[in-house]
Backbone as a ProteinNet text record, in pm:
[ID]
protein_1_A
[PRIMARY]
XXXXXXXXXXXXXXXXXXXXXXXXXXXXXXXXXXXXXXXXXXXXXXXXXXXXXXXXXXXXXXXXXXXXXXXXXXXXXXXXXXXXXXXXXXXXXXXXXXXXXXXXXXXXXXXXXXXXXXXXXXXXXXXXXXXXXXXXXXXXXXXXXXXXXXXXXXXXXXXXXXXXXXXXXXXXXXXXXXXXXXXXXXXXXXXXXXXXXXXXXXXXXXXXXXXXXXXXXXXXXXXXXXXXXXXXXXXXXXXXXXXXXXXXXXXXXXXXXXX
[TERTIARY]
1135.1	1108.3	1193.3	1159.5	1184.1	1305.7	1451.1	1538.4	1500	1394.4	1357.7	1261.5	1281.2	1145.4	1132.2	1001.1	1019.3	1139.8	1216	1317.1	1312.8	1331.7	1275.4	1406.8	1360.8	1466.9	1411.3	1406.5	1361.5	1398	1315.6	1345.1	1364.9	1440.3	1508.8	1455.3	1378.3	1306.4	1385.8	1534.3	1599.6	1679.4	1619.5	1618.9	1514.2	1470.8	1436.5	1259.9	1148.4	1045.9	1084.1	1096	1134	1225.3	1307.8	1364.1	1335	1165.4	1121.3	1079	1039.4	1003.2	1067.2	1229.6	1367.1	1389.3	1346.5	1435.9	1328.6	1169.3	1081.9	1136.6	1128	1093	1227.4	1332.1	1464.8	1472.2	1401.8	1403.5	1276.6	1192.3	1123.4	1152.4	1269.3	1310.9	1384.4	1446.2	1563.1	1531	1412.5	1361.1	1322.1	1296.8	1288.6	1172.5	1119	952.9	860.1	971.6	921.1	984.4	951.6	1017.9	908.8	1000	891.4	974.8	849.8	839.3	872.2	923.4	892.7	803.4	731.6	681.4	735.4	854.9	960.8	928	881.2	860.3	944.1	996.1	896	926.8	897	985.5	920.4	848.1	788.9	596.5	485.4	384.6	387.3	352.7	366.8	254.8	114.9	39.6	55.1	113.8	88.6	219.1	324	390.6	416	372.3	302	176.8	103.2	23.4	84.7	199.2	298.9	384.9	415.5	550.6	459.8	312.4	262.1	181.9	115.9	116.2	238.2	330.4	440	463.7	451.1	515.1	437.4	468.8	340.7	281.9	413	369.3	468.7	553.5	618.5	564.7	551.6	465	531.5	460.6	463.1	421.6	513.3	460.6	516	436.4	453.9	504	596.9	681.1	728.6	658	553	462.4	281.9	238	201.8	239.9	229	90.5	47.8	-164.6	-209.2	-81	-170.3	-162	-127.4	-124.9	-247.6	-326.1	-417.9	-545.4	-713.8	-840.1	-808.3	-908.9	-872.4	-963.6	-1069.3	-1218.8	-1129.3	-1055.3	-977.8	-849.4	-782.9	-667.4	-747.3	-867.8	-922	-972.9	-1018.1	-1062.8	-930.7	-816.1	-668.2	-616.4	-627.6	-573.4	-695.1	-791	-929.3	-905.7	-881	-869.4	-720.4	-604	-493.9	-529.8	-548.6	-601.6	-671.2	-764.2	-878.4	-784.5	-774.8	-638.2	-582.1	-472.6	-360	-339.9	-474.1	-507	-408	-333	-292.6	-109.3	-89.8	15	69.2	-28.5	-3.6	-25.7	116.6	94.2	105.1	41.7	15.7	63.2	147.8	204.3	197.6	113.1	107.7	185.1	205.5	282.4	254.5	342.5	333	374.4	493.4	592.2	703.6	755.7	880.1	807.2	775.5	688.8	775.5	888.4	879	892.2	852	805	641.6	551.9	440.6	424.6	506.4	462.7	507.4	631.9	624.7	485.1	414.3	310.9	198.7	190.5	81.8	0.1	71.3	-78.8	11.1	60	131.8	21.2	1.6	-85.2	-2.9	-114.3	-61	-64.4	-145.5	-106.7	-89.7	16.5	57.4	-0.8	37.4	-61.3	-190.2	-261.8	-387.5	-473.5	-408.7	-439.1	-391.2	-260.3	-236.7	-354.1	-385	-468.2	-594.2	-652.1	-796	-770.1	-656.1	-685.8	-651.1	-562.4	-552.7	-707.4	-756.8	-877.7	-1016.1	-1011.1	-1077.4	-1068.2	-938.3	-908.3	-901.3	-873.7	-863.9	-1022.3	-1113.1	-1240.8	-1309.9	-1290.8	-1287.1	-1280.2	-1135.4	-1107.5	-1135.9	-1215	-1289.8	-1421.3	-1437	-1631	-1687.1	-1663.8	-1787.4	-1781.9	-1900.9	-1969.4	-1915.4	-1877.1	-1766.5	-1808.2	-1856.6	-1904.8	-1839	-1747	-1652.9	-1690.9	-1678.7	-1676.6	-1497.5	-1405.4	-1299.6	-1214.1	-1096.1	-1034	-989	-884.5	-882	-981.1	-1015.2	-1112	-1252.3	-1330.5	-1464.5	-1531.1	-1613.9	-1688.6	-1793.1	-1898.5	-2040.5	-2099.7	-2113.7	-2163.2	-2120.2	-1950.7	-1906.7	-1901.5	-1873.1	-1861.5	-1814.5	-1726.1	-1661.7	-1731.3	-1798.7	-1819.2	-1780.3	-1687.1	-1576.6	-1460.1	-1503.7	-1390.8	-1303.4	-1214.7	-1143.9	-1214.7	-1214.1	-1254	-1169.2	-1054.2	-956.1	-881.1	-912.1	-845.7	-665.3	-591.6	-417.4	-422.9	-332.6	-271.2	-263.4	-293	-267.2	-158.1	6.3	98.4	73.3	177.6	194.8	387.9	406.3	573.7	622.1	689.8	718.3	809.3	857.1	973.2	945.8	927.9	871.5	823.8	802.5	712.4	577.5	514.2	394.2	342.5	411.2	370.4	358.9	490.5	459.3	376.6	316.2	202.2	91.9	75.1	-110.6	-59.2	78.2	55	10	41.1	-7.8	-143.4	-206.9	-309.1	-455.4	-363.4	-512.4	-466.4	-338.9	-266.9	-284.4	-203.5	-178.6	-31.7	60.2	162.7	259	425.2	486.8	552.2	618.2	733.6	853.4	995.9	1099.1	1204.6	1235.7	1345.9	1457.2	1554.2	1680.3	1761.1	1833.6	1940.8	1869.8	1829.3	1783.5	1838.1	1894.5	2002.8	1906.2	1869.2	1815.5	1752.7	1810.7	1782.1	1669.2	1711.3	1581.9	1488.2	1491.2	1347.1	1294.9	1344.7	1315.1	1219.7	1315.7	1237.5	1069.5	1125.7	1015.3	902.1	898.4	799.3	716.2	784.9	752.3	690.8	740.9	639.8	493.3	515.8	423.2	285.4	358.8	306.2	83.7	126.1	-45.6	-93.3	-215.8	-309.5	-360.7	-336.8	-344.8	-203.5	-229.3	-103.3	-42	93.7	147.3	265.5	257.8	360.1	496.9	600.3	666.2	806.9	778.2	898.6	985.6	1159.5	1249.7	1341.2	1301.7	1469.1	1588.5	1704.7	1849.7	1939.9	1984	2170	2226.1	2288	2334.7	2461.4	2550.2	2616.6	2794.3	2784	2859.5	2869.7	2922.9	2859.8	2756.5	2752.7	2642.6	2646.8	2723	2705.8	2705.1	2760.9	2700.8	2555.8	2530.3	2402	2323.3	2306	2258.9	2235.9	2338.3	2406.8	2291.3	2272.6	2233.1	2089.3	2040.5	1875.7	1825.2	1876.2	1845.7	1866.8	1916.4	1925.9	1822.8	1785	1655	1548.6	1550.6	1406.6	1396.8	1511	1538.3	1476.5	1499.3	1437.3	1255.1	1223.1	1086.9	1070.9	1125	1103.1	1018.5	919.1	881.2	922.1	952.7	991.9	1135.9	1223.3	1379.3	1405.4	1373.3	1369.7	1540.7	1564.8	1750.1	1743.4	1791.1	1807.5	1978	1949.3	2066.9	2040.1	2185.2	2237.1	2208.4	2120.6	2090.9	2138	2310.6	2353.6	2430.5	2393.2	2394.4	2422.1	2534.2	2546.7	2533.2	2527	2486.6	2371.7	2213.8	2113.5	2060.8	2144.8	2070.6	2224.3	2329.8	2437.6	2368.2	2280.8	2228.7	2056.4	2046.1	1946.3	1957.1	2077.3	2147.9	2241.9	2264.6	2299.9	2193.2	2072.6	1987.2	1905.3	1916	1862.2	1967.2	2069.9	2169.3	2154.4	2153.5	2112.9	2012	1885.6	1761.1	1819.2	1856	1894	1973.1	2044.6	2127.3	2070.4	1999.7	1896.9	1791.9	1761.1	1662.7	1744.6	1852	1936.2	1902.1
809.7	779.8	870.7	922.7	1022.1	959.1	982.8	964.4	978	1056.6	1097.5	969.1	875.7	814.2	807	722.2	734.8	647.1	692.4	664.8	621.1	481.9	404.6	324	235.8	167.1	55.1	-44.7	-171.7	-164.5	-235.7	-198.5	-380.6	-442.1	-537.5	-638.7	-753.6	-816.8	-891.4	-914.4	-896.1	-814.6	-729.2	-620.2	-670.1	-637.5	-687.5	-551.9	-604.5	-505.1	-377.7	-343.8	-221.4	-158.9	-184.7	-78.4	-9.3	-58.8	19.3	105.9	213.4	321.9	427	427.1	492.6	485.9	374.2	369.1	451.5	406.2	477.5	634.6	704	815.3	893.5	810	873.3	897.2	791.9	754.6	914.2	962.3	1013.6	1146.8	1192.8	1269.9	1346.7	1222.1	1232.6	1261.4	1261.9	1265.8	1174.3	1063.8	932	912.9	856.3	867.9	758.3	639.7	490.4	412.9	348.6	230.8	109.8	-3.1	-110.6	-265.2	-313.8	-410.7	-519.4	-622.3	-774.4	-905.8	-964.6	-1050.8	-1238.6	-1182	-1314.7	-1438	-1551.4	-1659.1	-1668.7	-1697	-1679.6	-1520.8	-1447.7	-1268.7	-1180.7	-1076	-1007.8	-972.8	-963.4	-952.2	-799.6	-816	-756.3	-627.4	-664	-570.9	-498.2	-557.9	-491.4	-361.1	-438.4	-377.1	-197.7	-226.3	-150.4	-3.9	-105.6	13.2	59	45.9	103.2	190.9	138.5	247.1	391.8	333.6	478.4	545.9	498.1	593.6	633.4	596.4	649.5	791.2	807.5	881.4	996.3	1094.7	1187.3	1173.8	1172.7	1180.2	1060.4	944	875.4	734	686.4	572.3	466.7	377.7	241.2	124.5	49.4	-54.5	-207.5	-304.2	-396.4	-488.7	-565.6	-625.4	-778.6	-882.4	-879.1	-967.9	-1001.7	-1036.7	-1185.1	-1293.2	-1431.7	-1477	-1502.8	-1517.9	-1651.3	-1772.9	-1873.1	-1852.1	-1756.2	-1759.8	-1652.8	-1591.1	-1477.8	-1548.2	-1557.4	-1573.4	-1420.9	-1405.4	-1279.8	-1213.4	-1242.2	-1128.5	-1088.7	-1158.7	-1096.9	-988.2	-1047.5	-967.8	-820.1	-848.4	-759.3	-619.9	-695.7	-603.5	-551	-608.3	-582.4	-415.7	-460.7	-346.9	-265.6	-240.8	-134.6	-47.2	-112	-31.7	45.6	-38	19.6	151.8	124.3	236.9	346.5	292.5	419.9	515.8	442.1	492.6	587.4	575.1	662.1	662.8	747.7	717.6	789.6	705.4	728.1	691.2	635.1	622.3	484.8	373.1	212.9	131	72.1	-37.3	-132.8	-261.7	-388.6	-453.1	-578.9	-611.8	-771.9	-859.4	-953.6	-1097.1	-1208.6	-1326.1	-1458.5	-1579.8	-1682.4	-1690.9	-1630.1	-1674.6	-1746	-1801.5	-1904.9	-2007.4	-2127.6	-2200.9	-2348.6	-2329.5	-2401.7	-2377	-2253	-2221.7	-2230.3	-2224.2	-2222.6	-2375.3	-2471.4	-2672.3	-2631.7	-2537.9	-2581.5	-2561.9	-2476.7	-2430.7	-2498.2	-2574	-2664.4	-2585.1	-2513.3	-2412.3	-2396.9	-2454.6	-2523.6	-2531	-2466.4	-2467.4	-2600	-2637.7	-2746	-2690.1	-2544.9	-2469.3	-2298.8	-2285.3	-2135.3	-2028.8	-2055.7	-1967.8	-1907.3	-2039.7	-2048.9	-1971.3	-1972.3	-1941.7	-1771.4	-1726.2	-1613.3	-1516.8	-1588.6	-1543.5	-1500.6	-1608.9	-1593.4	-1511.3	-1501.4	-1434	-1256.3	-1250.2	-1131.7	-1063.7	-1102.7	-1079.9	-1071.3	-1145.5	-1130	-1042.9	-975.1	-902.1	-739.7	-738	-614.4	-565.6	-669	-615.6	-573.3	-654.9	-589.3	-471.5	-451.2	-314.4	-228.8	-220.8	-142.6	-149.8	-200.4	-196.6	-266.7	-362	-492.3	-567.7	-633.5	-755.3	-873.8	-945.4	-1070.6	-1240.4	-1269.4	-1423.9	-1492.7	-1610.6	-1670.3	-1818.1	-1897.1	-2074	-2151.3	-2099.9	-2150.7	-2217.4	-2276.1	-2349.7	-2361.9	-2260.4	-2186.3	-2074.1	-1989.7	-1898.9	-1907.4	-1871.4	-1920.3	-1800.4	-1688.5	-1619.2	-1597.2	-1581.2	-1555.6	-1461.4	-1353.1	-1231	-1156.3	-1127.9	-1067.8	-933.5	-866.6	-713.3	-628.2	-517.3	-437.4	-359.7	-373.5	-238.6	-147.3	-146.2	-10	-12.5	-5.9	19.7	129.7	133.4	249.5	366.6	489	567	573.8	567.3	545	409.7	281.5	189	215.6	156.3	201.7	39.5	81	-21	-134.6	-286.3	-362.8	-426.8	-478.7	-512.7	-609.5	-727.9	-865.7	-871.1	-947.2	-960.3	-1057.2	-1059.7	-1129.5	-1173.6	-1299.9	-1342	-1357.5	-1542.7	-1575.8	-1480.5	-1552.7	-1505	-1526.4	-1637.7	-1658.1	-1574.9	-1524.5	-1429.5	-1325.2	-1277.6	-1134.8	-1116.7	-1222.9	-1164.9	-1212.8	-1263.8	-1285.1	-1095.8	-1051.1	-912.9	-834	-844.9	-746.3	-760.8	-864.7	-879.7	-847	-857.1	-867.6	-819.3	-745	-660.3	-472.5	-418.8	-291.6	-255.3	-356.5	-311.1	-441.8	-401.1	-509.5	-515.2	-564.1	-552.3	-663.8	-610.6	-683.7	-715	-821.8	-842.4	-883.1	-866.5	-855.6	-1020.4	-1023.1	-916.2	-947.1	-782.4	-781.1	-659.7	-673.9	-553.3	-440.1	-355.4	-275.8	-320.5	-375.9	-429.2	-548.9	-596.5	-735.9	-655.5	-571.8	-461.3	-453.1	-406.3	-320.6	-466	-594	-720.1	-732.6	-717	-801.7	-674.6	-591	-453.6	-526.1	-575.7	-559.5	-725.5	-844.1	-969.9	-935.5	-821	-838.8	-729.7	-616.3	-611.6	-554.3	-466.1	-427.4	-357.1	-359.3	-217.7	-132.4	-187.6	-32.6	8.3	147.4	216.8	109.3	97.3	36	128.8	57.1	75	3.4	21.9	-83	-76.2	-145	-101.6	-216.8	-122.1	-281.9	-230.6	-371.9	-358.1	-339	-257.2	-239.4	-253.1	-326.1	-358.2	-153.3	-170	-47.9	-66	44.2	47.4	95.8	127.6	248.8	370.9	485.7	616.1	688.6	801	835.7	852.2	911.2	934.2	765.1	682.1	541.7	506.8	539.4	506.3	587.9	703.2	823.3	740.5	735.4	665.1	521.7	432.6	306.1	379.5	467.6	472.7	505.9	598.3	645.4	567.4	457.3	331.8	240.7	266	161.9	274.2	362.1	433.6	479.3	458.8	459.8	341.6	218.4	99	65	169.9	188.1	162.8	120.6	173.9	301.4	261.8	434.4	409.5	334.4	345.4	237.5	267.9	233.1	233.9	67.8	45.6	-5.4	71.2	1.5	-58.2	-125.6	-292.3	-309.3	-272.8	-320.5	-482.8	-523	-615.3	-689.1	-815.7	-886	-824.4	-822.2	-803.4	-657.5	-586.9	-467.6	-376	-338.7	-310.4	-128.2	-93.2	77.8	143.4	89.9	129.2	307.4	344.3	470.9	537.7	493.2	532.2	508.8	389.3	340.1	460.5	471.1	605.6	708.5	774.4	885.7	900.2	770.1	778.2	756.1	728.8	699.5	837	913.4	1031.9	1130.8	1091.6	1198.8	1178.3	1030.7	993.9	1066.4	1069.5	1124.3	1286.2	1381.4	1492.3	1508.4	1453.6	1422.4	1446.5	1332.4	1312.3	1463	1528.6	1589	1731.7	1766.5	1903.7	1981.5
-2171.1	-2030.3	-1942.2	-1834.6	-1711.2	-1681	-1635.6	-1590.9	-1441.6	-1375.1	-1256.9	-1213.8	-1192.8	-1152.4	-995.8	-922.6	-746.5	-726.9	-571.7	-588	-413	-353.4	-251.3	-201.4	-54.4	-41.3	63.5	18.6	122.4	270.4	411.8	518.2	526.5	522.6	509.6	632.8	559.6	734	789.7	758.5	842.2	998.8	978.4	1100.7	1190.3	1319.8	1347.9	1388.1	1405.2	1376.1	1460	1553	1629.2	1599.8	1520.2	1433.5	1291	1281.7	1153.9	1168.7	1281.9	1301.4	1301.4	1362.7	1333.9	1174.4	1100.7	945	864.7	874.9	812.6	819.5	975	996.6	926.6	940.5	847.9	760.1	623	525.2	482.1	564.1	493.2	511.2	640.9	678.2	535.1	485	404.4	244.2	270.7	115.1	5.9	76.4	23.3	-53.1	-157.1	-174.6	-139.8	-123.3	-80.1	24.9	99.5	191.6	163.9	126.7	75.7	188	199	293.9	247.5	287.7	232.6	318.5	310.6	382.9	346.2	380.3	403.1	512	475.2	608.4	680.1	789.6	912.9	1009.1	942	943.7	1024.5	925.3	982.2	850.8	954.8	897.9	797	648.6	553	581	623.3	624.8	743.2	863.9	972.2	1033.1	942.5	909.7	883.4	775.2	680.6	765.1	821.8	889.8	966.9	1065.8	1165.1	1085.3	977.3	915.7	845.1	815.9	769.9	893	1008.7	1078.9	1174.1	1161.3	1214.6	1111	1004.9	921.3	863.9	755	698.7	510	483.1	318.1	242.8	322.2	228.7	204.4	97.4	30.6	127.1	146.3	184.9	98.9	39	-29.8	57	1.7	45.4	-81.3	-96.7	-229	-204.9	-167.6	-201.1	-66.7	-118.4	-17.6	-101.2	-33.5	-105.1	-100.5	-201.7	-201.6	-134.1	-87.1	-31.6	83.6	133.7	303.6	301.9	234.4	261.8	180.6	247.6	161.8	62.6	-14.7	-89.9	-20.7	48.3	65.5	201.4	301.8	394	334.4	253.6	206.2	147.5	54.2	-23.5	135.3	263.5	340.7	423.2	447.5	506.3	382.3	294.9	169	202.9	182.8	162.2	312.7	433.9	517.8	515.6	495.6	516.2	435.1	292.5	201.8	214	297.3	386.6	470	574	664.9	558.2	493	453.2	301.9	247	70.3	62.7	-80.7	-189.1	-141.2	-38.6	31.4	36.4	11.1	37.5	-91.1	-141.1	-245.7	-211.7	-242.2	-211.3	-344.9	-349.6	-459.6	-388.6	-501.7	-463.2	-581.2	-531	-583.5	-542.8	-601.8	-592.3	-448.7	-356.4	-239.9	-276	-192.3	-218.6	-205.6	-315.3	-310.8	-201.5	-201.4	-49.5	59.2	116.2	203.1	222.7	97.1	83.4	139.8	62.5	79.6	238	291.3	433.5	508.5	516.6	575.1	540.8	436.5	404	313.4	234.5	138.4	-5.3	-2.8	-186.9	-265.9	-368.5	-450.7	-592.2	-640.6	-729.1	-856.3	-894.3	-996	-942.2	-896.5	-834.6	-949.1	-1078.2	-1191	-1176.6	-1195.1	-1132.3	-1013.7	-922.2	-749.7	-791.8	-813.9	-874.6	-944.7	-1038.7	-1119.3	-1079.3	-1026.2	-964.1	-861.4	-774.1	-654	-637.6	-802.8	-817.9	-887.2	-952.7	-1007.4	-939.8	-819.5	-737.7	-642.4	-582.9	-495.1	-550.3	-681.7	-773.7	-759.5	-768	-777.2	-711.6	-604.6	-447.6	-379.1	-439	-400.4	-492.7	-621	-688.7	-662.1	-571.6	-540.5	-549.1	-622.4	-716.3	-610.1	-657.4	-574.6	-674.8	-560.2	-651.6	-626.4	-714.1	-713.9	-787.5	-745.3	-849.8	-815.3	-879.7	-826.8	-928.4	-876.6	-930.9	-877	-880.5	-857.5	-696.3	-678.1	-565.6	-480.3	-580.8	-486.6	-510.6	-397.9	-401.2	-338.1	-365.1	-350.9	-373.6	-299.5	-330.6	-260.4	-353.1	-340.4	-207.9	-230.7	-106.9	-188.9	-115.8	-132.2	13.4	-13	75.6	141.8	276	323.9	318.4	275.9	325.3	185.4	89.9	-50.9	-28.3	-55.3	-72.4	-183.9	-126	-252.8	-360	-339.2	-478.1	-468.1	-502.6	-534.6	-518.4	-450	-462.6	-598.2	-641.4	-736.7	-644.8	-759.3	-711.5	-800.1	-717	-865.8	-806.3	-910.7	-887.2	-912.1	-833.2	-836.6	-939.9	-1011.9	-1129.5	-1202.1	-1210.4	-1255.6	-1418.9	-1422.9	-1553.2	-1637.6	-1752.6	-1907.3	-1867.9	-1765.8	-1738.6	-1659	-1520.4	-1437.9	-1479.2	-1563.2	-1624.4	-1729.3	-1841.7	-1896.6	-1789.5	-1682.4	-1586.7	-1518.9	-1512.6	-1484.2	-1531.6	-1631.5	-1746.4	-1792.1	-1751	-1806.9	-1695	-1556.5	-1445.8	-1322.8	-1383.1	-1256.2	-1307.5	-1184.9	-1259.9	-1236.8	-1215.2	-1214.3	-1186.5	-1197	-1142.9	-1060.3	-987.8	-890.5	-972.8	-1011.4	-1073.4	-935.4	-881.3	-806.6	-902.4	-812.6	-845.3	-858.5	-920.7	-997.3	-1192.2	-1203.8	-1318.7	-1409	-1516.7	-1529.6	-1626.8	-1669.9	-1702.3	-1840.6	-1909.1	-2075	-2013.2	-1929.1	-1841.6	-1794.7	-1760.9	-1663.8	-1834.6	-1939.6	-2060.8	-2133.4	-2130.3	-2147.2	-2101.9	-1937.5	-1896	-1893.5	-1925.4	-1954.6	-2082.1	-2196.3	-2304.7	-2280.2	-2218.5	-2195.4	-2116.5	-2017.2	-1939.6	-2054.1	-2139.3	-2187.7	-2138.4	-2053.3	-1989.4	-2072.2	-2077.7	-2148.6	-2077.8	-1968.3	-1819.6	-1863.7	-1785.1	-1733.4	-1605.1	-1626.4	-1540.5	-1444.8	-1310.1	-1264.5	-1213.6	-1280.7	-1265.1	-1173.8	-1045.7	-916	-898.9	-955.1	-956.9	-820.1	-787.6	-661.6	-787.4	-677.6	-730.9	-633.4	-609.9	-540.3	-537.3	-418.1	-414.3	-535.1	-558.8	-715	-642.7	-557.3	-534	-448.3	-540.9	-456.4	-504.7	-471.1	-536	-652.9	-762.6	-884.8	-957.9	-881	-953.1	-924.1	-786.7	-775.6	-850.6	-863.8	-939.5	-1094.8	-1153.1	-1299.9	-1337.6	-1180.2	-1233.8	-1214.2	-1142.2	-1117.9	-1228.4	-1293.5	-1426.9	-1527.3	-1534	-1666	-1651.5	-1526	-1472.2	-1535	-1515.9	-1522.7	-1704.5	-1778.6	-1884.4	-1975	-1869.1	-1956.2	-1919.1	-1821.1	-1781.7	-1652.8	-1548.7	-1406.4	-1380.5	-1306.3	-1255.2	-1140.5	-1032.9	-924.4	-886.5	-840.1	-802.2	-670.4	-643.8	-490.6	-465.5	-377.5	-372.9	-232.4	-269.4	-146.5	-94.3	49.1	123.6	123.4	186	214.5	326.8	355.2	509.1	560	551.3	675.6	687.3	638.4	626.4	721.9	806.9	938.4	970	869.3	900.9	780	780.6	710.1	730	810.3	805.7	687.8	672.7	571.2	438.5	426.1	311.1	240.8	366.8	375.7	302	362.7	309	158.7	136.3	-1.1	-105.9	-35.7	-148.6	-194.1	-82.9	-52.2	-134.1	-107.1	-223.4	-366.8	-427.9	-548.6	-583.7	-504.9	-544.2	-561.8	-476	-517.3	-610.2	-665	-776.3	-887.7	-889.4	-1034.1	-1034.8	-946.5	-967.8	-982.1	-943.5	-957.6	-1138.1
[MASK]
+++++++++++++++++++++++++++++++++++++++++++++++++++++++++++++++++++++++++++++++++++++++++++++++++++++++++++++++++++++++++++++++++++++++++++++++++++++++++++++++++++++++++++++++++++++++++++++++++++++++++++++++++++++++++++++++++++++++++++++++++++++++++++++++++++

């Protein structure tokens, strides 16, 4: 495995939205290959987000990590992703999950099998955005004969965020990728690769705690991408009081690794 993998850094929804246009445009200034979103209750909106930080910007990926499936129908979520996608191919990942399931009971959309709702709604939304006409009669999702006006010509990956043994094999099995949060130490990324276990090509993007300086940060990106990371999202701190410092060291790591 590549010691080089993409090398990213969360825009923390703690900040507040008007300062994601300064962090994006830095972050890509700087050489960054990712800035990934979170759609934290009651924060900031994940997709809309998302479409501001990439037309603000020119060539750096935007992912979203993750988008919680009971707050979204899928034939809406499936048409929210197909356009962002249209907009700015090959630039926007969508990575979807259970949520914080009590935040989900707060809002009134607690699923009584989060598996379940997961499952169907990743499978339904994957198809979506590959073209098909999708008729399901299941638990949670219910479709009859919807289909995309407007598909993306190239499908962007759809991951699923993943803790458990259960989530990470429904990833592996009806996703195309994962998202690992933290704190997961490199031998756990190397684990949960081998539970989730896909027969697609996967892509697999772990948050990382900053380490240090750069040659630590440098040191830990490459143990991540060693145990199969292709992408190394490094995550400041809530309260994190100088993110464009956090910018620039992530941006040196990346030159580091690639010298």
């Amino acid at each position: 495995m590549s010691t080089v993998p993409r090398i990213g850094i969360v825009f923390r929804p703690q900040l507040p939205p008007e300062r994601l246009q300064a962090f994006v445009r830095t972050a890509e200034q700087a050489g960054l290959d990712d800035v990934w979103l979170w759609e934290d209750c009651f924060l900031e909106g994940g997709v809309s987000a998302a479409t501001a930080a990439l037309a603000w910007t020119d060539s750096i990926r935007v992912g979203v990590g993750l988008l919680p499936v009971p707050l979204r129908n899928p034939a809406l979520a499936a048409m929210e992703i197909a356009t962002v996608a249209r907009l700015f191919p090959g630039r926007f990942v969508p990575a979807a999950g259970h949520g914080v399931l009590e935040w989900m009971a707060q809002i009134g959309a607690g699923a009584e099998s989060p598996m379940t709702l997961l499952r169907e709604w990743v499978t339904a939304v994957r198809a979506l955005l590959h073209a098909e006409t999708v008729t399901v009669a299941g638990r949670y999702v219910n479709l009859d004969r919807v289909a995309l006006d407007w598909p993306p010509a190239s499908a962007p990956p759809l991951l699923v965020g993943a803790r458990g043994p259960k989530t990470l094999a429904l990833a592996g099995a009806f996703a195309d990728g994962l998202v690992l949060d933290m704190p997961l130490t490199a031998a756990g990324v190397a684990a949960a690769i081998q539970t989730a276990a896909a027969q697609r090509p996967q892509e697999v993007v772990v948050y990382v705690g900053f380490t240090g300086g750069v040659d630590e940060v440098a040191a830990t990106i490459g143990e991540y991408a060693a145990a199969g990371a292709t992408t190394v999202v490094l995550q400041p701190d809530g309260d994190e009081p100088d993110v464009e410092a956090r910018i620039a060291l992530a941006a040196a790591a990346r030159t580091r690794l690639r010298a």
